[in-house]
C-alpha positions, 0 to 999 in steps of 0.5 A: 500611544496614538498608535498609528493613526491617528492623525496622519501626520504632515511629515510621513508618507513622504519618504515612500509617497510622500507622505500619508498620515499620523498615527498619530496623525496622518504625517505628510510626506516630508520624505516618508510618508509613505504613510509611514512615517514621514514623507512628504516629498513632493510637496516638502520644502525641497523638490530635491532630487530625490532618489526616488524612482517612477516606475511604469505601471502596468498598461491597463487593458480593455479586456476583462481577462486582462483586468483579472491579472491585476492584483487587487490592489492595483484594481482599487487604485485604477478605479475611475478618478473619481473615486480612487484618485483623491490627495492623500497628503499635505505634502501633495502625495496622490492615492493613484498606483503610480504613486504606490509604485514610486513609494515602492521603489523608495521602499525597496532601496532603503530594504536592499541598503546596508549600513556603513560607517562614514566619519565626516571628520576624516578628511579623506572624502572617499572612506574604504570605497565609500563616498561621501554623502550628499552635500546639502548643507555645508559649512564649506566656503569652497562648496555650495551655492557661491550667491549664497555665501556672496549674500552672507558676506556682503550682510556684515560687510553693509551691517544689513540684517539678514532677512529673517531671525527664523526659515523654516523649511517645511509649512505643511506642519511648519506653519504652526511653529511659525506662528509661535515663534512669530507671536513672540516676535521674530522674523519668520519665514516659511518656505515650501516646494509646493502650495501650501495646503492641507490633504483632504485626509481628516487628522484625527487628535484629542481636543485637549492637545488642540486646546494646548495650540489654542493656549498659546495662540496659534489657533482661535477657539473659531479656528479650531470649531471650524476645523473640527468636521467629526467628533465621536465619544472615543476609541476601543482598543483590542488584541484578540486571536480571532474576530469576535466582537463585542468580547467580554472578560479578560484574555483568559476568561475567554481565551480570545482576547480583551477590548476595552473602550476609552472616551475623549481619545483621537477622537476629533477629525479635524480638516487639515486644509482649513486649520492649515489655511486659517493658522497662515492666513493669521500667520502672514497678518501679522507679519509673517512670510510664506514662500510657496512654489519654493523648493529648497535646493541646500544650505551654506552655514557660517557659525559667525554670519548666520546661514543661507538657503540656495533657491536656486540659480534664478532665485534670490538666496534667503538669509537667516539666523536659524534654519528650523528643518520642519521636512520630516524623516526624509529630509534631505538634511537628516539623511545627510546627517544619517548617511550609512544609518539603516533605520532600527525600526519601520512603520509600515501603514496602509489604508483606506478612507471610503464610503459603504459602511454600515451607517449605524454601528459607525459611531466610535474608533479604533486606536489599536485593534487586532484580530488574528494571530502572527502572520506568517508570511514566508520568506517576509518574515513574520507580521503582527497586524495591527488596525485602526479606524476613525468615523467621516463626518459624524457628530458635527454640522448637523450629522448625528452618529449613524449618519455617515458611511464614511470611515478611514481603516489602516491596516499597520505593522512594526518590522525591521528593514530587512531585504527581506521584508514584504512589499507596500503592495503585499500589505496593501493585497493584505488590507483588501483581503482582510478589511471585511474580517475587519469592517464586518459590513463589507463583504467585497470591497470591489463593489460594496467601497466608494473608495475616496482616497488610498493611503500607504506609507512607512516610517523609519525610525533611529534609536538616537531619537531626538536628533542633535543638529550636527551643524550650528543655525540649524536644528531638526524639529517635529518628525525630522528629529524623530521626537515622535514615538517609534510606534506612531506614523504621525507627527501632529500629536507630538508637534502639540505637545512640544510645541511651546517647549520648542519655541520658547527654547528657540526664542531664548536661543536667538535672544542670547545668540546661543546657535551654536550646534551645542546649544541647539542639541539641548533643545532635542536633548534626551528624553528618557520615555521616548527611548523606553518606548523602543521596548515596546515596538520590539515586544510588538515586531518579530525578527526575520527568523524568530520563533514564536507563539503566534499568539504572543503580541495578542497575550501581552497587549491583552493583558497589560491593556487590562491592567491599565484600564483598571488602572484608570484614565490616568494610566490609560490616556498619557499612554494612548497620547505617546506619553511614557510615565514611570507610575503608569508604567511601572504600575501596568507592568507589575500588575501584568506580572501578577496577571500571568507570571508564566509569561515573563520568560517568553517575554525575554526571550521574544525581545531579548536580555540585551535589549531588556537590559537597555531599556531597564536603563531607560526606564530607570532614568524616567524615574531619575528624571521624574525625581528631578522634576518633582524635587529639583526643579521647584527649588532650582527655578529662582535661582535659574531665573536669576542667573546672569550669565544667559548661557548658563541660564538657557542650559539649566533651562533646557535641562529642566526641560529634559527632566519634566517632558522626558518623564511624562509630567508635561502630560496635563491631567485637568481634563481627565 
């Protein structure tokens, strides 16, 4: 469930700031990541013409009495550059209050939009009032760039081959697909708004997921040793009414709560600048081609000729046989895809990484921690905090544990978009106020933080997850597929664990000239888990104007966690690692029932039967696909491999695919 942290994605925090970080990873800023999921925006691949608005920050005075107006929030940010001011993601997003106002600002819009429908078969452009969306990709010869359709044609016309077999947009995490894919030869281009480069902002992963990299060659051993700047035993997980640490028992021996400590989890801080830096170094050894200072200004698409990407009127246009959108969840193309679409649910992240800790109690992490109750936020609605916290630079290069004062907090919660919801700035007044509940070491942050970098970020997230290309050459992978779990802000993590999947898809794709938008919409096929995981986002959130126990989040994570660490490791860490499966899941639930079978009632009435019934369904297709990977997929496999039609082949293929990844059993327990 690499919950929110984690790893701070590259695809995140765009969206608000650009991006901020994985909870899994801190995602980059593609378009949300604010850090929430997604956003990078500055540094994605376009430099698009976002709706994003800068507002004017209050002008600072010199005074004290001036100074005292500010909200807390403002007055960590507005600290001396030094120590306030550093990048806080891939994308280029910056930790400065102008940057929250501007996250802010995209926050607002997508809380006062209201959901529309728009048939973009209907030939009518301007649909009850409503136009149409942004074309940034069309597969209209009258629309977009003419050079670009000039280029297509005169490539069949001259029998010359278009420049690549794959460009992806995106290099924050699109580097490492495109070392996959450039390993099983294609032509591979990435293509990026700005420079290239990781954020100083430690990823945090398991090493069994960077190990699967390493499996494939797109990391060394030395890439990754080298990149590898904290390593800690693992993380606790708690959910307790009050702060009382360490607690003992279960949730109804003490009446506060549970914890419980899992070794080998999140609990590698990696340097995303190296990794990045190294990964395409080997990248453009071997061949490959990266184009930085190259924002993205759309894309023509004939299904026949292959599709061109506009780099502006000075600039040559880029041909290619596939485009791969690698932008994240503000990608101007799956905002196009999902024009009038309000996201189903939000991840809205904020944090901190700073010095003035006590050294010698920082030696483990948090992947999921609470320590109140519901929040009641008045006219905001209601609000289950949850935290997250990660050790700076312990355990390697010669820094034992209890070293280093340096930590990243997060502070996270789960909520709608409703107008209604609170401000990034109220939940950032919020972490200030509550971290030294949290971080029992601080008593003020004002004078006891060296604070380094500011991170804040939200993450839409859609029900129809993963997202279907709606053109042909073109198909949405990592966050701008929403292949992540809706209760992660990150897309490093889930980048690991589908990466070969993808590109060996992707290769049997281009080999067999299967890029038509059917095809590729077998690649994000669904995945049965990834839907279940809807569920527990529900369980985890309260609607505007729903009752409930203020302690009811803190019960059913307290008890069900319980069970599941009873149960084992391998219960435990496919769920921290965002993999659903149907004997971890079923087991922890039924067990939980017998725990505290009073609480069932409550439970249905909180999420509601339409949504129970929904994800009974999907919880029933694990089970199904489960079977089918079990059963099937060793009998079927010889006879896939000898068909001859190659389209049926590739079909086959991706709907095996579907059985084992949308059932858990990609998940690799020889590390356990």
């Amino acid at each position: 469930m690499k919950f929110a942290g984690a790893v701070v994605s590259a695809a995140g925090l765009a969206v608000s700031l650009q991006y901020v970080g994985r909870c899994h990873a801190f995602s980059p800023a593609p378009h949300t990541k604010s850090f929430l999921r997604r956003t990078s925006s500055s540094r994605s691949a376009t430099d698009d013409g976002s709706t994003a608005v800068l507002l004017d920050p209050p002008a600072a005075s010199d005074s004290e009495d001036a100074a005292d107006e500010r909200s807390l929030t403002q007055r960590m940010m507005e600290q001396k550059p030094s120590k306030a001011s550093g990048q806080t993601g891939g994308a280029g997003g910056v930790s400065t209050w102008e940057a929250l106002q501007r996250a802010e600002a995209n926050w607002s819009r997508l809380k006062s939009s209201k959901a529309f429908e728009y048939d973009v078969t209907n030939l009518s452009a301007i649909q009850n009032g409503i136009p149409p969306p942004p074309q940034f990709v069309t597969e209209d010869g009258a629309a977009g760039n003419p050079k670009c359709w000039a280029k297509l044609r005169s490539s069949q016309n001259e029998s010359a081959e278009l420049d690549f077999d794959v460009t992806i947009c995106g290099g924050t995490l699109g580097i490492f697909i495109a070392m996959a894919l450039q390993l099983q030869g294609h032509r591979v281009a990435v293509i990026e708004a700005g420079k290239l480069m990781g954020r100083e902002q430690e990823w945090n992963i398991s090493r069994q997921e960077l190990e699967e990299l390493v499996e494939l060659g797109v990391l060394t051993t030395e890439d990754v040793e080298e990149a590898v700047t904290t390593e800690f035993p693992g993380c606790r997980a708690g959910f307790k009414n009050s702060e009382v640490s360490p607690l003992e028992g279960s949730y109804f021996d003490n009446d506060v709560g549970y914890e419980c400590f899992t070794p080998n989890v999140l609990n590698l801080g990696i340097s995303p600048a190296i990794l990045i830096a190294n990964t395409a170094k080997r990248f453009q050894a071997m061949g490959g081609t990266i184009l930085e200072g190259s924002p993205l200004k759309g894309i023509v698409i004939s299904e026949t000729l292959g599709a061109a990407l506009d780099m502006g009127e000075d600039a040559e246009p880029i041909t290619t046989k596939l485009v791969l959108d690698c932008m994240g969840n503000a990608s101007p193309i799956s905002r196009q895809q999902r024009y009038g679409l309000q996201p189903d649910g939000v991840c809205a992240v904020v944090g901190s990484c700073a010095g003035g800790y006590e050294k010698e109690t920082n030696l483990i992490g948090d992947i999921i921690y609470t320590n109140n109750e519901i929040q009641n936020k008045g006219e905001n609605g209601q609000l289950q905090y949850f935290w997250e916290a990660f050790p700076v630079g312990i355990g390697r290069n010669g820094n034992e544990p209890g070293s280093s004062d340096v930590k990243t907090t997060y502070m996270f919660t789960y909520m709608d978009a409703s107008e209604d919801r609170p401000s990034l700035t109220t939940l950032m007044d919020d972490y200030w106020e509550q971290l030294p509940i949290y971080q029992p070491s601080i008593s003020n942050v004002e004078t006891d933080l060296e604070v380094k970098r500011v991170l804040f970020a939200y993450f839409p997230t859609y029900r129809d997850s993963p997202l279907k290309p709606q053109w042909s050459r073109l198909l949405a992978v990592g966050d701008a597929s929403g292949i992540q779990s809706p209760l992660s802000f990150g897309g490093f993590g889930a980048l690991t664990r589908h990466l070969e999947r993808i590109s060996t898809a992707i290769t049997e794709s281009l080999e067999h000239d299967l890029l038509h938008k059917d095809d590729l919409g077998e690649i994000n096929a669904y995945t049965p888990n990834l839907s279940a995981a809807w569920m527990f986002q529900k369980a985890m959130s309260v609607r505007m104007g729903q009752k409930v126990n203020p302690k009811f989040v803190n019960r059913l994570l307290a008890v069900n966690f319980d069970e599941m660490n009873d149960m084992g490791p391998t219960t435990m860490m496919p769920f921290l690692q965002d993999v659903v499966r149907i004997d971890g899941l079923v087991g922890s639930l039924a067990r939980s029932f017998v725990a505290d079978p009073t609480f069932m009632p409550e439970i249905v009435a909180h999420v509601g039967i339409p949504t129970l019934v929904e994800w009974v369904g999907h919880v029933s297709m694990i089970a199904a696909y489960n079977a089918l990977h079990v059963a099937a997929t060793p009998v079927i496999t010889p006879f896939v491999d000898k068909m001859k039609d190659p389209k049926e082949r590739f079909l086959w293929r991706r709907r095996m695919d579907a059985w084992k990844f949308g059932s858990g059993n990609d998940y690799n327990f020889d590390e356990l």
